[in-house]
C-alpha positions in Angstrom: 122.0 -24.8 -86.6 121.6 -21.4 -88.5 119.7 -18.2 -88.3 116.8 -19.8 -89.7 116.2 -22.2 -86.8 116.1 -18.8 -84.1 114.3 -17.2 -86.7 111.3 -20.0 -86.6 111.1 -20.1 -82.8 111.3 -16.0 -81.9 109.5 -14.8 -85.0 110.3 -12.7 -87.6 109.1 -9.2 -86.0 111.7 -6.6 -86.5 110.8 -2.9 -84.5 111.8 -0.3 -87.2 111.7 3.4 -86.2 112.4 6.3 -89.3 115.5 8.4 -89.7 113.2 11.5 -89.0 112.3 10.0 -85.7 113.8 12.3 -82.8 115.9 10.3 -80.0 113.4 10.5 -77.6 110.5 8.8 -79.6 113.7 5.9 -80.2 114.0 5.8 -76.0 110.3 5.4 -75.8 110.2 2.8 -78.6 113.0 1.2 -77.0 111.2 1.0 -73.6 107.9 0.3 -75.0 109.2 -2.7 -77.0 111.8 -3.7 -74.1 114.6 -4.3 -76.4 118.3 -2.9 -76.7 118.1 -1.8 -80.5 115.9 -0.6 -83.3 116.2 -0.8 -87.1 116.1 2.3 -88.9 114.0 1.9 -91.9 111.8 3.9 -94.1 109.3 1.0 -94.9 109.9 -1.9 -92.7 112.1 -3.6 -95.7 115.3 -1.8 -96.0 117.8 -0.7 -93.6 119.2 2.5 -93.3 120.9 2.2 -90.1 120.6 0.3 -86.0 120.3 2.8 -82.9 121.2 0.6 -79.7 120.4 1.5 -76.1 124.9 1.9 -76.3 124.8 4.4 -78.7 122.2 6.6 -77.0 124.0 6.5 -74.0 127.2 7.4 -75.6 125.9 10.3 -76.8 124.0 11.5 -74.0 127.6 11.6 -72.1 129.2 13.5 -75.3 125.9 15.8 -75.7 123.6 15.8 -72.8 119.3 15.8 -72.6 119.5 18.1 -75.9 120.3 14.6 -77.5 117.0 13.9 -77.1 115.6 16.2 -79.7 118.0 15.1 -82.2 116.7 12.9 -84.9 117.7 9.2 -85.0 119.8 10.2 -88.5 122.2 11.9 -86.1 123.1 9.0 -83.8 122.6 5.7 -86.1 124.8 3.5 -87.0 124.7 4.0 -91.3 127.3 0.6 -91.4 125.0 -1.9 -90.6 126.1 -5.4 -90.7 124.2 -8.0 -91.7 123.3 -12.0 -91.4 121.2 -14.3 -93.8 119.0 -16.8 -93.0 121.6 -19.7 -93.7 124.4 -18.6 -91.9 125.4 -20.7 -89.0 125.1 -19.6 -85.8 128.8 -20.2 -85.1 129.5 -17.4 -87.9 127.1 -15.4 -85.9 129.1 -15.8 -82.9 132.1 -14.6 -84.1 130.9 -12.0 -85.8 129.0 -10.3 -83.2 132.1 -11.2 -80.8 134.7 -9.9 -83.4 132.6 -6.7 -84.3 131.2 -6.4 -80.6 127.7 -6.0 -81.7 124.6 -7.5 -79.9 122.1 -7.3 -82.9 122.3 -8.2 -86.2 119.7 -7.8 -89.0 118.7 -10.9 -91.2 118.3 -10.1 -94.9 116.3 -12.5 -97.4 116.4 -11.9 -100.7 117.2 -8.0 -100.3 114.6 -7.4 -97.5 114.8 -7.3 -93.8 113.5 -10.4 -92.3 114.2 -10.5 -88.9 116.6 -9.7 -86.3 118.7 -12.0 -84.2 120.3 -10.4 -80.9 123.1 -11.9 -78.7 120.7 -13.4 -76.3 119.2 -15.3 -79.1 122.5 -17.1 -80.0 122.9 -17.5 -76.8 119.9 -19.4 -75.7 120.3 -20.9 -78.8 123.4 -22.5 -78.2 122.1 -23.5 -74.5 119.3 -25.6 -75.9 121.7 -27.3 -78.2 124.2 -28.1 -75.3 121.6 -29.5 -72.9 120.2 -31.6 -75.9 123.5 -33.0 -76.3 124.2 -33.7 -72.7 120.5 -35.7 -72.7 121.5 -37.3 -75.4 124.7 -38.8 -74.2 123.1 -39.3 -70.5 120.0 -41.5 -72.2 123.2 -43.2 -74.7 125.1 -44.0 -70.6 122.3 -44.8 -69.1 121.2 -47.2 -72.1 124.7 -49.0 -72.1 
């Protein structure tokens, strides 16, 4: 299994927000979209930098409520790492375990494609598991 395969059964959809953005339109957007991170990108293509629910409450205990008027340049994460649609999701795994990040943007061909989270490997990995385990109850059950 790779990228690809969570990429055909949740979507492609990535919420971007701009580095101009204040903090508070990223809580909103956050909120809004229910999800724990947005891309930061000019025009929905590139990536300039992630903002996760994490960093904003970092912050918020470093700088307090007048964190919410900063823009989302000031708190993003600039070193963004990356996954491509080939990549296995056992790579993914370890990567986001290794790096301890829950989202990782999917690059095709030098454009943002889509965004894979934790709880997409996760269920990911779930559904192959319980395949297996049907698979080798019907192989039993058939010997």
């Amino acid at each position: 299994m790779n990228v690809e395969t969570i990429l055909k059964s949740k979507g492609r959809s990535v919420v971007t927000i701009g580095v101009e953005a204040t903090i508070e339109d990223a809580v909103a957007l956050l909120r809004r979209e229910k999800i724990g991170a947005v891309v930061v990108s000019e025009d929905g293509t590139t990536v300039k930098g992630i903002l996760s629910e994490r960093d904003i409450v970092h912050a918020l205990a470093d700088r307090g409520v007048r964190l919410l008027e900063l823009p989302v340049s000031a708190l993003m994460t600039r070193e963004v790492f990356t996954c491509k649609p080939a990549d296995s999701i056992a790579e993914l795994m370890a990567e986001m375990t290794d790096r301890r990040i829950r989202h990782l943007p999917v690059i095709a061909e030098g454009r943002l494609a889509g965004i894979v989270s934790i709880g997409d490997v996760v269920k990911n990995r779930l559904d192959e598991v319980e395949s297996e385990a049907t698979t080798l109850r019907a192989f039993i059950a058939s010997a």
